[in-house]
N, CA and C atoms of all chains as a GROMACS GRO file, in nm:
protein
  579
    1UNK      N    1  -1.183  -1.096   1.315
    1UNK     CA    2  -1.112  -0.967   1.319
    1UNK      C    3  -1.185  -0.872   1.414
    2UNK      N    4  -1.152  -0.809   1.517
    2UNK     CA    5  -1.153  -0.683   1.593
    2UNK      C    6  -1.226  -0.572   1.484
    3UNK      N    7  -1.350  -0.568   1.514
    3UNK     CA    8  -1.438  -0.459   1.454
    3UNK      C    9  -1.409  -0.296   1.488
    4UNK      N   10  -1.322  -0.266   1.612
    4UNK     CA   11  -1.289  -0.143   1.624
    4UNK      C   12  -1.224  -0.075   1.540
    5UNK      N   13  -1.332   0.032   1.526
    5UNK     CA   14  -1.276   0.152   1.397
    5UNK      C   15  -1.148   0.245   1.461
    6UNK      N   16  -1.136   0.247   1.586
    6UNK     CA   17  -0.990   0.363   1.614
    6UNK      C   18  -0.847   0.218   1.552
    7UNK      N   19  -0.892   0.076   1.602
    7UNK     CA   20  -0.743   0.008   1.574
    7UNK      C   21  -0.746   0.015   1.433
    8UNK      N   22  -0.843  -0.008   1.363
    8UNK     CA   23  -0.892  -0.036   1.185
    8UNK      C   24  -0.767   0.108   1.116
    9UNK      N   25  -0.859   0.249   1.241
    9UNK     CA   26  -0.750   0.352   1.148
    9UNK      C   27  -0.577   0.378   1.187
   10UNK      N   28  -0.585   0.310   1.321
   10UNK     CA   29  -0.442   0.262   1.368
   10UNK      C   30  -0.382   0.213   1.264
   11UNK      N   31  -0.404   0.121   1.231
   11UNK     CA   32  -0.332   0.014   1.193
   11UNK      C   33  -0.297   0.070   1.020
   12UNK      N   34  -0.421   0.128   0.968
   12UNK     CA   35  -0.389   0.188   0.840
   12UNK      C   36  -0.270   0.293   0.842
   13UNK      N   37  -0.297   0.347   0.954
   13UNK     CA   38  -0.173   0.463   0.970
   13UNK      C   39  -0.024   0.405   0.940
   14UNK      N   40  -0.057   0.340   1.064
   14UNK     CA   41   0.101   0.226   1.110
   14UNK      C   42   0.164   0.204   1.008
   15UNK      N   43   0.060   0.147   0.898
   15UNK     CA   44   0.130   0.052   0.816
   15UNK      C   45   0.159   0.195   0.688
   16UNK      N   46   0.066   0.293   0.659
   16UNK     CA   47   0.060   0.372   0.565
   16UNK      C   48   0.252   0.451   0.562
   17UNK      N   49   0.222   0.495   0.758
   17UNK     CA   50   0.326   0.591   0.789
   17UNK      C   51   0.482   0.477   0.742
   18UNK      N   52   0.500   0.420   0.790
   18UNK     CA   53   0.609   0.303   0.780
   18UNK      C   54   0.664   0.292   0.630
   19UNK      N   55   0.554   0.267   0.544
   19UNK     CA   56   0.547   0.260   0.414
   19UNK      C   57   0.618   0.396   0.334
   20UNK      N   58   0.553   0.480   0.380
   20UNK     CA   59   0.581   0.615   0.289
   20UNK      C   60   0.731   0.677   0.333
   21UNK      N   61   0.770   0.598   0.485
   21UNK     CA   62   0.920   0.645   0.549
   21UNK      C   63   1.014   0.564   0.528
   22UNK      N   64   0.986   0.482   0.451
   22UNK     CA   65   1.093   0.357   0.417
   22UNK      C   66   1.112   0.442   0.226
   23UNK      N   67   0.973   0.457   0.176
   23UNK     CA   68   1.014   0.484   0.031
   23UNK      C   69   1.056   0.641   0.041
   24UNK      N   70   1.058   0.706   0.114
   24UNK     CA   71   1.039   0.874   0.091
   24UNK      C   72   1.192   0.911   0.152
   25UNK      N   73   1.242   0.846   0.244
   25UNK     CA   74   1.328   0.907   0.337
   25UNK      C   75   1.446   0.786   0.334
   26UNK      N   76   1.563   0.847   0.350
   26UNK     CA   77   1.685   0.773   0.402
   26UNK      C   78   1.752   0.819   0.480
   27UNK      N   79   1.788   0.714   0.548
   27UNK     CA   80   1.876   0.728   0.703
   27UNK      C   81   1.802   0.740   0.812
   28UNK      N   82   1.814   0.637   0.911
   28UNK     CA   83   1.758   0.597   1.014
   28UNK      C   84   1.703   0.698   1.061
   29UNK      N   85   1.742   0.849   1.138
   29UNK     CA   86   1.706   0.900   1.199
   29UNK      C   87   1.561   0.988   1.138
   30UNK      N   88   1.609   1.028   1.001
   30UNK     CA   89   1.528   1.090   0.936
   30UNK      C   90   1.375   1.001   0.900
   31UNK      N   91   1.410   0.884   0.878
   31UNK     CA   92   1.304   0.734   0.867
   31UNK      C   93   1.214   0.793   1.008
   32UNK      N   94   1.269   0.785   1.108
   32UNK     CA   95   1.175   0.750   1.188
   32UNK      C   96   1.083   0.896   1.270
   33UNK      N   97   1.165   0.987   1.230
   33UNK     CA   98   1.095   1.139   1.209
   33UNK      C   99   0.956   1.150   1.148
   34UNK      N  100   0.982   1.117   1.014
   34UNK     CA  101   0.865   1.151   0.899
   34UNK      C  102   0.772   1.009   0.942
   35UNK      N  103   0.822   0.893   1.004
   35UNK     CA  104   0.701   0.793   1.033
   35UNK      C  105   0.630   0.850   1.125
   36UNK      N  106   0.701   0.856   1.283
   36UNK     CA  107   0.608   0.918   1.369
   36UNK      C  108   0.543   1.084   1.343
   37UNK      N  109   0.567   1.124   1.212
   37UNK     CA  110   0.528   1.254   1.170
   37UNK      C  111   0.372   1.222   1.097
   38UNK      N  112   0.398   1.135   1.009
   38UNK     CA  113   0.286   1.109   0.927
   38UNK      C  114   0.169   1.001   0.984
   39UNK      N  115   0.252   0.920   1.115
   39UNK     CA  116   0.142   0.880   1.173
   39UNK      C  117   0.062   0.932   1.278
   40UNK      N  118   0.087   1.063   1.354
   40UNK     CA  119   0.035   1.096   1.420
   40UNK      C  120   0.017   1.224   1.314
   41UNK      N  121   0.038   1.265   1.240
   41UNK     CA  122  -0.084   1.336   1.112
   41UNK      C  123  -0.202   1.292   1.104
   42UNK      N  124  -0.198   1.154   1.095
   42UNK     CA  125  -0.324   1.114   1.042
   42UNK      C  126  -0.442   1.086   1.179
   43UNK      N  127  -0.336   1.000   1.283
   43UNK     CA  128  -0.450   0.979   1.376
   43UNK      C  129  -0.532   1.082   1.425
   44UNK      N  130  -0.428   1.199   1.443
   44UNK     CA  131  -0.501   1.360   1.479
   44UNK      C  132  -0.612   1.413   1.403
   45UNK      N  133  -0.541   1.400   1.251
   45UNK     CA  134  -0.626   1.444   1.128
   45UNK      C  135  -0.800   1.361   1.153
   46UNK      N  136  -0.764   1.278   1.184
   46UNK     CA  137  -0.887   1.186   1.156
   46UNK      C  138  -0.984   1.212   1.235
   47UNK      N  139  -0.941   1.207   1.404
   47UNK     CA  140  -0.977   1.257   1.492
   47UNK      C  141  -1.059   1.396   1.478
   48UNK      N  142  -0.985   1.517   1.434
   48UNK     CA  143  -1.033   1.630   1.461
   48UNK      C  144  -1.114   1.664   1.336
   49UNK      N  145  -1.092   1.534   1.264
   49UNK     CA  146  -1.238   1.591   1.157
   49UNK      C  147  -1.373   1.546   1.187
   50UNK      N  148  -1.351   1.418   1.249
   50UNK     CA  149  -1.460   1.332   1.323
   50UNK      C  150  -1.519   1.488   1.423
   51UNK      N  151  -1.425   1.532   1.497
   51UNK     CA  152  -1.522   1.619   1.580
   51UNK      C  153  -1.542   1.760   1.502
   52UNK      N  154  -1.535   1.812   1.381
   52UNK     CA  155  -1.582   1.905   1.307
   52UNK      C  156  -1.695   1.822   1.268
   53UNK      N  157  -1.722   1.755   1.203
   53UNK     CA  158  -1.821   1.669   1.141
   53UNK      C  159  -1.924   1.632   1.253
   54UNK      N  160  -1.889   1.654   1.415
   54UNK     CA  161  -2.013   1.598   1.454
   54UNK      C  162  -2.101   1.664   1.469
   55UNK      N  163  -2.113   1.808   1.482
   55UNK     CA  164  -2.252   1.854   1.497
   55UNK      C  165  -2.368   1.850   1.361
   56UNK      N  166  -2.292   1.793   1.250
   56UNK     CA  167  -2.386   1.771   1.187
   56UNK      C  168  -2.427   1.603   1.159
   57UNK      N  169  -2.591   1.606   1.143
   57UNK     CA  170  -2.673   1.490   1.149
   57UNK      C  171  -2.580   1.372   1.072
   58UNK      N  172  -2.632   1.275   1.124
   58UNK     CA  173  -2.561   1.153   1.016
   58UNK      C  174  -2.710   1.104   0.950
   59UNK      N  175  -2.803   1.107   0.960
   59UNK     CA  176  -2.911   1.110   0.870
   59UNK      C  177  -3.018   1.251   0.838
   60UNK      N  178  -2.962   1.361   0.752
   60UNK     CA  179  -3.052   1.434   0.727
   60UNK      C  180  -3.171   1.413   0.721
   61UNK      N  181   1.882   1.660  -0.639
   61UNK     CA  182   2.000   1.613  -0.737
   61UNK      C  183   2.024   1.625  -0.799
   62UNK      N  184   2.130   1.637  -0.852
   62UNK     CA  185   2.172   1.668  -0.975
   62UNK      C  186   2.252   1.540  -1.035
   63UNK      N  187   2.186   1.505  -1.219
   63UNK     CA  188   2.247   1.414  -1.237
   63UNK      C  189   2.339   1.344  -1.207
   64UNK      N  190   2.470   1.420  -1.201
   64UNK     CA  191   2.597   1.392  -1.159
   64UNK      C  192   2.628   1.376  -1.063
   65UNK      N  193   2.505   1.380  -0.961
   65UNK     CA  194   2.536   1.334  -0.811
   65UNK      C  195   2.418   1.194  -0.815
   66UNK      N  196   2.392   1.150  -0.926
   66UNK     CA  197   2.288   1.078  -0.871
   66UNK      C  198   2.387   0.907  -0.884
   67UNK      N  199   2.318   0.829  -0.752
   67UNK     CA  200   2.355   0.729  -0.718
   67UNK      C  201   2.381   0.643  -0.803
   68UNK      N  202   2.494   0.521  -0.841
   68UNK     CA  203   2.539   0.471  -0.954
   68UNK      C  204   2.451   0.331  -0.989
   69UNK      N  205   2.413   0.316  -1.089
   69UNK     CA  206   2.335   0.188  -1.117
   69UNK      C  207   2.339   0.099  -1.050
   70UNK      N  208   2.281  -0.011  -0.996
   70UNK     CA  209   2.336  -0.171  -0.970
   70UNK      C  210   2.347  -0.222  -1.052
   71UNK      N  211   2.466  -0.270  -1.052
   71UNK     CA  212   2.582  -0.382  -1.165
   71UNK      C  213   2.452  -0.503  -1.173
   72UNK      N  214   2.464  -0.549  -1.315
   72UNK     CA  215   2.372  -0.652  -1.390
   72UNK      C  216   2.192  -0.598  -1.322
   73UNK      N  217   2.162  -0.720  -1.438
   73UNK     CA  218   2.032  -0.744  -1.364
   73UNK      C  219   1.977  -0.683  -1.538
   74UNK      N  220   1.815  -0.680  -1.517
   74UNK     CA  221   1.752  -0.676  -1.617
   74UNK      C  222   1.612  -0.592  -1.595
   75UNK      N  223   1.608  -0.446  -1.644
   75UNK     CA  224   1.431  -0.364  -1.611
   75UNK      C  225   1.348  -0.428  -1.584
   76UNK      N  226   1.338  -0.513  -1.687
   76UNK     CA  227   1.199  -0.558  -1.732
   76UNK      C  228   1.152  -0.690  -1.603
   77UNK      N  229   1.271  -0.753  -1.630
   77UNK     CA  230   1.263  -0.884  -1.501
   77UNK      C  231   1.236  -0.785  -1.329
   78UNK      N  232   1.344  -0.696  -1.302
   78UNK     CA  233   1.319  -0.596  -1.193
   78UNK      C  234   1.152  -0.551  -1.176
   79UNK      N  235   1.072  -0.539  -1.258
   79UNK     CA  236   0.950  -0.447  -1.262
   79UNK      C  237   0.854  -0.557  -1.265
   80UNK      N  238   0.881  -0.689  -1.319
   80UNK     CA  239   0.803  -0.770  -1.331
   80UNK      C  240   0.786  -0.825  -1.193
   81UNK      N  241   0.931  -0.870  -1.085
   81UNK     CA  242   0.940  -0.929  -0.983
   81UNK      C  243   0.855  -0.848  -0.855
   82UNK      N  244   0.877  -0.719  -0.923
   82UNK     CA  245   0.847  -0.600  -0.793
   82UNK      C  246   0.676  -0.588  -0.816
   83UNK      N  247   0.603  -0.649  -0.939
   83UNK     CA  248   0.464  -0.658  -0.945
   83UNK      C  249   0.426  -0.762  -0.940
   84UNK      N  250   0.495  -0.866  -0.918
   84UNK     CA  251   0.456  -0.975  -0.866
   84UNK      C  252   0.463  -1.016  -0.721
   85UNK      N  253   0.528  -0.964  -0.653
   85UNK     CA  254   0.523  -0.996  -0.505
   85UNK      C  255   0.599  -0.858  -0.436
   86UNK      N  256   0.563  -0.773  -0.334
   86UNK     CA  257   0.565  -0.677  -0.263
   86UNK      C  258   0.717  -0.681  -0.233
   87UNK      N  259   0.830  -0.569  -0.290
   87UNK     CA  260   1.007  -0.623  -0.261
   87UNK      C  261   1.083  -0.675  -0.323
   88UNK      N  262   0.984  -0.802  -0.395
   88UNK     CA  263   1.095  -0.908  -0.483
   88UNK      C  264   1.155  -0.816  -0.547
   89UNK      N  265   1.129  -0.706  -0.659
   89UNK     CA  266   1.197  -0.640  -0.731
   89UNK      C  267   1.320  -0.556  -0.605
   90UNK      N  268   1.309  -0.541  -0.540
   90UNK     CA  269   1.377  -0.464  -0.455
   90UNK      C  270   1.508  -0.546  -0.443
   91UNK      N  271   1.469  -0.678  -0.382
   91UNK     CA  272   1.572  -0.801  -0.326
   91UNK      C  273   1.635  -0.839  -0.414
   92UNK      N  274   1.591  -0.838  -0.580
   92UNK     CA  275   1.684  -0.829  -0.724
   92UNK      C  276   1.751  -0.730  -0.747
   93UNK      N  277   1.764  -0.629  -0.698
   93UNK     CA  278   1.845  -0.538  -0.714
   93UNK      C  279   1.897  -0.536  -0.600
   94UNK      N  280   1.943  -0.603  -0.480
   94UNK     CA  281   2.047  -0.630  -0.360
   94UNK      C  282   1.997  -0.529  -0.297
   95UNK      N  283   1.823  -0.511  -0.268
   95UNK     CA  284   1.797  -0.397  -0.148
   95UNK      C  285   1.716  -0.474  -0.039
   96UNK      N  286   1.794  -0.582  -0.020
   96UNK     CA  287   1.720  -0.672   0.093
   96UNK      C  288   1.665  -0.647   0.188
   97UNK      N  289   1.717  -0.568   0.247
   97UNK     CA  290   1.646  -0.508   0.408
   97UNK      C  291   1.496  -0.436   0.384
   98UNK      N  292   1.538  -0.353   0.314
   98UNK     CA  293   1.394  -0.279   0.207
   98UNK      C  294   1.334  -0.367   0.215
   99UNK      N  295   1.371  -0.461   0.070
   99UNK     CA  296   1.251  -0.555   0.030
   99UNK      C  297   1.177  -0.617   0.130
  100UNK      N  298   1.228  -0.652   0.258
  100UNK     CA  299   1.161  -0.727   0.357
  100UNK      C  300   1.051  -0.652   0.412
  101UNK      N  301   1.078  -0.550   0.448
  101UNK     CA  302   1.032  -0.444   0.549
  101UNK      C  303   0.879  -0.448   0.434
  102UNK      N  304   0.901  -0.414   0.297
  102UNK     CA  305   0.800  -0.355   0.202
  102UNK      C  306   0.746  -0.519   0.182
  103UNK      N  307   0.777  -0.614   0.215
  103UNK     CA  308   0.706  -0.762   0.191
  103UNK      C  309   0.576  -0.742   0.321
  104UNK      N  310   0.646  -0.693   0.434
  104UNK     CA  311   0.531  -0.745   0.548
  104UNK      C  312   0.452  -0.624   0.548
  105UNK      N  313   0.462  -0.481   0.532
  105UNK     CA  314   0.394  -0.387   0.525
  105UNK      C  315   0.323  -0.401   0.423
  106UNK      N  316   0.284  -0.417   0.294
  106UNK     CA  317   0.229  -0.467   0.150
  106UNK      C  318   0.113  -0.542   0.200
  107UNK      N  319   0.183  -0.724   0.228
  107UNK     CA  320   0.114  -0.817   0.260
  107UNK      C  321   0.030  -0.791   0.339
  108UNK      N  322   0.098  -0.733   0.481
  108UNK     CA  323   0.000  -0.742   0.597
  108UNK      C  324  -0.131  -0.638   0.558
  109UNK      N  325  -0.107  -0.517   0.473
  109UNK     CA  326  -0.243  -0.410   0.395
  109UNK      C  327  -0.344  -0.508   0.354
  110UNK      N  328  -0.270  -0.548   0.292
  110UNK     CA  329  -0.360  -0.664   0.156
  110UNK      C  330  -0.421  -0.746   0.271
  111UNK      N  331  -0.375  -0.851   0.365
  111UNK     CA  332  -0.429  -0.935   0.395
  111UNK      C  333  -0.520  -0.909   0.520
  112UNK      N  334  -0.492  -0.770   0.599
  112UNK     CA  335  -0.606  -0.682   0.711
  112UNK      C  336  -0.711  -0.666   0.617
  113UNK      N  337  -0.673  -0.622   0.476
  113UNK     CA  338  -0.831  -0.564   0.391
  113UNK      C  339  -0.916  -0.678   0.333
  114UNK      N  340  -0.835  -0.801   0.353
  114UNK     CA  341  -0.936  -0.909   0.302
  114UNK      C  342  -1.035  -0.957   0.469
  115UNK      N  343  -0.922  -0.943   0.580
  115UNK     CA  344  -0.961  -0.955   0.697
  115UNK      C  345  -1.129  -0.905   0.745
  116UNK      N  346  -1.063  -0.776   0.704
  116UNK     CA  347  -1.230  -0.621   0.729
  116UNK      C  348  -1.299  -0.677   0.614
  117UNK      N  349  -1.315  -0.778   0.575
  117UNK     CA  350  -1.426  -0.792   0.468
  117UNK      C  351  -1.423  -0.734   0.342
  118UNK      N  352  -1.310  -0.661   0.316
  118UNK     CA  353  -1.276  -0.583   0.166
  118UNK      C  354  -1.305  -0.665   0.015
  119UNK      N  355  -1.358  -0.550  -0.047
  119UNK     CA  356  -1.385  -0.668  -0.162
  119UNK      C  357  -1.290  -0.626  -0.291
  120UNK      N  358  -1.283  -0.716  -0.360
  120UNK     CA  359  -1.169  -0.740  -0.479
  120UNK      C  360  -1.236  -0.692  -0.566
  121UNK      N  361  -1.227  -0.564  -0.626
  121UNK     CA  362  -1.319  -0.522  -0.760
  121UNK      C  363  -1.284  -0.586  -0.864
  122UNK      N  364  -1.396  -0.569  -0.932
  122UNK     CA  365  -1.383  -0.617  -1.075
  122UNK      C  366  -1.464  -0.450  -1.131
  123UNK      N  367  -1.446  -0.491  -1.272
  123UNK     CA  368  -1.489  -0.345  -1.355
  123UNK      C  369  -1.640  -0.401  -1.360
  124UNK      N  370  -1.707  -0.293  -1.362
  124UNK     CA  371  -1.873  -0.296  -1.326
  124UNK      C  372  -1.914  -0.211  -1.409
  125UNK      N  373  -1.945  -0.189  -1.569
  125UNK     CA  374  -1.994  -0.132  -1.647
  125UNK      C  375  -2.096  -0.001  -1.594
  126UNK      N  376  -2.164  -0.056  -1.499
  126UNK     CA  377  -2.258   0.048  -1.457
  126UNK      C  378  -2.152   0.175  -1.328
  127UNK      N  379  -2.036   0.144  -1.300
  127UNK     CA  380  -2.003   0.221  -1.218
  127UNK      C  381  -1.877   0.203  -1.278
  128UNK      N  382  -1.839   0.297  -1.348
  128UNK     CA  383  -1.728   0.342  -1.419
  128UNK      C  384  -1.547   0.360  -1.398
  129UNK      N  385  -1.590   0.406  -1.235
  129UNK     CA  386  -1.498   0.378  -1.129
  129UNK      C  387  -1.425   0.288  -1.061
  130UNK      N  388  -1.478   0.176  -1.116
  130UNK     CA  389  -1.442   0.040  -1.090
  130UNK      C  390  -1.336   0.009  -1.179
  131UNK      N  391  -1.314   0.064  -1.278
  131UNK     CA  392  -1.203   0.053  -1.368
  131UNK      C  393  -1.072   0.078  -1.242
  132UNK      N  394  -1.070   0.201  -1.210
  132UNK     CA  395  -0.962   0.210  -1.166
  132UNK      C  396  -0.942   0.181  -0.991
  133UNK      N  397  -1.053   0.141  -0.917
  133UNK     CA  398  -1.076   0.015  -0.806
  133UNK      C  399  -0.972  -0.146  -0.855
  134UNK      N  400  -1.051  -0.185  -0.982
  134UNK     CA  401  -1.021  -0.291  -0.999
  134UNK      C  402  -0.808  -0.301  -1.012
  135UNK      N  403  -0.794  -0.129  -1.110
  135UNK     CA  404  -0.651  -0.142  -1.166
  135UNK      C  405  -0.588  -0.142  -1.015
  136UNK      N  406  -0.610  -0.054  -0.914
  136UNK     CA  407  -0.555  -0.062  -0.821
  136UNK      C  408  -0.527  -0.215  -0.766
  137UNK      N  409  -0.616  -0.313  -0.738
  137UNK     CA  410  -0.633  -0.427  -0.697
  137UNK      C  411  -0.558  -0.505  -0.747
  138UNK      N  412  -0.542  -0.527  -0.896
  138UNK     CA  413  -0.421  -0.577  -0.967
  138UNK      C  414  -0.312  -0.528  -0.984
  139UNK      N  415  -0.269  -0.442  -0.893
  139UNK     CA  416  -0.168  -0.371  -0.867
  139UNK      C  417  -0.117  -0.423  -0.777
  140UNK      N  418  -0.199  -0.534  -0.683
  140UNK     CA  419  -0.099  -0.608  -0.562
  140UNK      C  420  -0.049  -0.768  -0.620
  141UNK      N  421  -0.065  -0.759  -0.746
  141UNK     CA  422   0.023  -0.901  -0.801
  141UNK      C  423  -0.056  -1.024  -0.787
  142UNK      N  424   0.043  -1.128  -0.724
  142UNK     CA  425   0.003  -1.266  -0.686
  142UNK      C  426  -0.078  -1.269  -0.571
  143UNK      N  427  -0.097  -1.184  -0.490
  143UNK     CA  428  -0.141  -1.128  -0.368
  143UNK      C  429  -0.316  -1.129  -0.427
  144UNK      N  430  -0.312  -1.038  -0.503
  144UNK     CA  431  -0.465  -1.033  -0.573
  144UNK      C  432  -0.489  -1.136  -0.662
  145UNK      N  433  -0.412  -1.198  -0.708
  145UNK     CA  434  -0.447  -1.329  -0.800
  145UNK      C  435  -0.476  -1.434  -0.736
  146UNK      N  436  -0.368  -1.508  -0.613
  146UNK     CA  437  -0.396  -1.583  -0.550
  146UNK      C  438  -0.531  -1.576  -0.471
  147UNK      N  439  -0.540  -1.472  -0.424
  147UNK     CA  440  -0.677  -1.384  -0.334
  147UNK      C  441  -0.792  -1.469  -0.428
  148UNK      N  442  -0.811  -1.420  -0.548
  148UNK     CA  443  -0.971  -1.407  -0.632
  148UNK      C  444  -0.991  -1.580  -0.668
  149UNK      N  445  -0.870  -1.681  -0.649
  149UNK     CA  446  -0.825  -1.809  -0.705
  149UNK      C  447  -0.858  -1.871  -0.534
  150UNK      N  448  -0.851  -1.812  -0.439
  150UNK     CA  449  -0.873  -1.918  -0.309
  150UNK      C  450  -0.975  -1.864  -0.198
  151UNK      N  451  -1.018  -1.725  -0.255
  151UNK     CA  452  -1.136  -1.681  -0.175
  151UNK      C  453  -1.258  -1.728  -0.239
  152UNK      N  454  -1.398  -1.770  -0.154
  152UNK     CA  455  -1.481  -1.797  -0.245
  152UNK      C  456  -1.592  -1.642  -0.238
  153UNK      N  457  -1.552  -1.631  -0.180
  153UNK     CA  458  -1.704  -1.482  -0.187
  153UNK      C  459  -1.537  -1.345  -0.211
  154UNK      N  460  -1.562  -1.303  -0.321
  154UNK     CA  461  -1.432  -1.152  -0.363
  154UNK      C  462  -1.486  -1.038  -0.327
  155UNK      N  463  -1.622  -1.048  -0.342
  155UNK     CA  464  -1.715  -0.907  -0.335
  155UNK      C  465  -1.687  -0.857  -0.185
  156UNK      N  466  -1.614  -0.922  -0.054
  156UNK     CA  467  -1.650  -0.834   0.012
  156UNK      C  468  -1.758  -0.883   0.125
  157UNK      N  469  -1.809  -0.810   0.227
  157UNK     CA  470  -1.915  -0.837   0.277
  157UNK      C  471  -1.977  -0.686   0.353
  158UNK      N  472  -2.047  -0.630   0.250
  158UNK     CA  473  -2.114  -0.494   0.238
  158UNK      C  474  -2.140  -0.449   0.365
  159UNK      N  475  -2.267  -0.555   0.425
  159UNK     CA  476  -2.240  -0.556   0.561
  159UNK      C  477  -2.185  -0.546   0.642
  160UNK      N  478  -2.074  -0.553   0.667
  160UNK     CA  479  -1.997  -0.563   0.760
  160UNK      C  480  -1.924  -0.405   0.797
  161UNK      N  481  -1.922  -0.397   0.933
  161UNK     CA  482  -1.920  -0.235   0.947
  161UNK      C  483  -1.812  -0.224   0.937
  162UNK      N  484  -1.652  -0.308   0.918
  162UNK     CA  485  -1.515  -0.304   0.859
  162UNK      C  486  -1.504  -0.261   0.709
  163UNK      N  487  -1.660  -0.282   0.606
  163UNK     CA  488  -1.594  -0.316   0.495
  163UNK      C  489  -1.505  -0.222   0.398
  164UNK      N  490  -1.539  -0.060   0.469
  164UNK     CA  491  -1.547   0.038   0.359
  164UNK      C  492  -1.320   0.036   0.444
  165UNK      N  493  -1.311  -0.010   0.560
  165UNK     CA  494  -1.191   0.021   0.567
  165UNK      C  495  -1.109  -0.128   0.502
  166UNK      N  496  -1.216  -0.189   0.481
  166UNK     CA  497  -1.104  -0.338   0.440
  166UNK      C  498  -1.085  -0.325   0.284
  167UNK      N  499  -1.180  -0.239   0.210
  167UNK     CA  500  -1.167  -0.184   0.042
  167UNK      C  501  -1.051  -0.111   0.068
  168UNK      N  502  -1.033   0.009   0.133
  168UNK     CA  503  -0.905   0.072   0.182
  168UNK      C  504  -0.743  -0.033   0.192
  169UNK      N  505  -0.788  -0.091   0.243
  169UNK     CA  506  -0.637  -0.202   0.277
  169UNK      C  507  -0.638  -0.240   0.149
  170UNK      N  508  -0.715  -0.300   0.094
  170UNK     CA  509  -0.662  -0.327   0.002
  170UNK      C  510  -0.645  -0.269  -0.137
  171UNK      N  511  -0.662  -0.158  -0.172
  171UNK     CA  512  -0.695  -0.069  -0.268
  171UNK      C  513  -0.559  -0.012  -0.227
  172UNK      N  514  -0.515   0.044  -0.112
  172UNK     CA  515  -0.392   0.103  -0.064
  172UNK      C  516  -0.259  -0.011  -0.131
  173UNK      N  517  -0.293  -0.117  -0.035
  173UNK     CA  518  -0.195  -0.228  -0.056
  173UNK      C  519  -0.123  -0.231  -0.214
  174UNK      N  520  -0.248  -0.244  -0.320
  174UNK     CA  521  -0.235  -0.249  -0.487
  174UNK      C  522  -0.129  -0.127  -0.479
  175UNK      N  523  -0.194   0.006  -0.489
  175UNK     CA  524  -0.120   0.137  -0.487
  175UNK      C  525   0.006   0.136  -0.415
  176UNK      N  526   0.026   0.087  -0.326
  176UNK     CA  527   0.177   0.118  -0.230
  176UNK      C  528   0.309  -0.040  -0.358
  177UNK      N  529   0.229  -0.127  -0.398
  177UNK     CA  530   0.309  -0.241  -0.484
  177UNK      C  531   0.336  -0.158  -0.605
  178UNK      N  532   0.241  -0.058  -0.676
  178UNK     CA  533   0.271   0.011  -0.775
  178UNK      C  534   0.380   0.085  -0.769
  179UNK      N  535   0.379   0.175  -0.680
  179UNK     CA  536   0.471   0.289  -0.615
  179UNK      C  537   0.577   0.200  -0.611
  180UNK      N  538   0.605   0.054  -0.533
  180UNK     CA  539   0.706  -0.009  -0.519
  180UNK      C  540   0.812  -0.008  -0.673
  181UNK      N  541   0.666  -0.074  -0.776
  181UNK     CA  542   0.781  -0.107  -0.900
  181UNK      C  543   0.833  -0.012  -0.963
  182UNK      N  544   0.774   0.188  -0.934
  182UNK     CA  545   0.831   0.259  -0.971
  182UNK      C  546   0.963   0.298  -0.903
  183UNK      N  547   0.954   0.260  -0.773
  183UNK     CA  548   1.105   0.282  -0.719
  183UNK      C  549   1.152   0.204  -0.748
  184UNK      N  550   1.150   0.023  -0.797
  184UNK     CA  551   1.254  -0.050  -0.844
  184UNK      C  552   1.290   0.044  -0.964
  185UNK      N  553   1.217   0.107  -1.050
  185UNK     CA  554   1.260   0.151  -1.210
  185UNK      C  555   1.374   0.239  -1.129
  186UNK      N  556   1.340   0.368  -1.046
  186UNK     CA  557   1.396   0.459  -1.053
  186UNK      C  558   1.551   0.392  -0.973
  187UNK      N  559   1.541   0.338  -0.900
  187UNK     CA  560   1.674   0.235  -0.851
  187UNK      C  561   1.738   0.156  -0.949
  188UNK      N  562   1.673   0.092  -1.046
  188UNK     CA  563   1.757   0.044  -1.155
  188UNK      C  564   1.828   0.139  -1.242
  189UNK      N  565   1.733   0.293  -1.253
  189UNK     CA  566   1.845   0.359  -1.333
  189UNK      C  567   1.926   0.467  -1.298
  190UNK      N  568   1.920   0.459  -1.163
  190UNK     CA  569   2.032   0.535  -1.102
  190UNK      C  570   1.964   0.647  -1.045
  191UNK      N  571   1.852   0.662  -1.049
  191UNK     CA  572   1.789   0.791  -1.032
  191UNK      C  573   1.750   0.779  -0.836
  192UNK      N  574   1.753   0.636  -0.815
  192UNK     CA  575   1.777   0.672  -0.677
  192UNK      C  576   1.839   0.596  -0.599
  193UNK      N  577   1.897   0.581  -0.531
  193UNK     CA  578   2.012   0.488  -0.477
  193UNK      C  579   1.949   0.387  -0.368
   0.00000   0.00000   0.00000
């Protein structure tokens, strides 16, 4: 398996966003709104906490 | 919604068999109640969680007296059915591999995976009783 942590949180997204727009939402158009909504939530989310979080140490 | 707008039962079939099928394999309950396309879609999204988190080295909890939390690690885990049964029956190392700098996202896959099969058999309930179409 591919050790990269950006595909690792890709792929959690992918599959998370897909998941939650198939059970949450009906009708095609609206499906694929709230997927590409909640998956680029997260990749961003993840992202911009990674760079709040970096100025502080990873070993105090 | 309002009751009286809510979507009409599916003709035959049985709760208990519905909730059982839908915790036994990711959909089946879905595909018993004639939501085939669903069920498919929620078979490979499920599976493929479950089987990336065994991939990343994820480990299969068991309850660990000393870490209390493992109770509900483990409930999650048996929350993905035959998926986690077959898993603990043909993997030989379950724990995981600590090491491995995947592992804390391959506990994720599969801890998610359990949780998203749970969620599943509550939408078979709420689809069996009309509460969602």
């Amino acid at each position: 398996m591919p050790q990269d942590h950006f595909l690792a949180m890709f792929l959690y997204a992918l599959l998370t966003a897909g998941f939650f727009a198939l059970l949450w939402r009906s009708g095609r158009r609206e499906r694929w709104r709230y997927f590409f909504f909640v998956l680029l939530t997260m990749l961003v989310g993840a992202i911009a906490a990674g760079w709040v979080m970096y100025p502080f140490p990873a070993h105090p | 919604m309002s009751r009286s707008e809510a979507p009409a039962r599916p003709a035959g079939g049985n709760l208990f068999v519905a909730l059982l099928l839908a915790w036994l394999f990711p959909g089946l309950g879905h595909a018993y109640l004639g939501k085939r396309g669903a069920a498919l879609l929620y078979a490979v999204i499920v599976t493929a969680a479950f089987l990336l988190g065994l991939g990343y080295h994820g480990k299969l909890y068991v309850h660990e007296p000393d870490h209390p939390l493992t109770v509900l690690a483990t409930f999650a885990c048996y929350g993905a059915g035959l998926l986690n049964i077959a898993s603990r029956l043909l993997i030989e190392n379950t724990g995981g591999n600590i090491l491995s700098p995947t592992f804390e996202y391959g506990c994720a896959f599969i801890l998610t995976a359990g949780m998203m099969n749970l969620l599943l058999m509550l939408d078979a309930y709420d689809i069996f009783t009309g509460t969602k179409g």
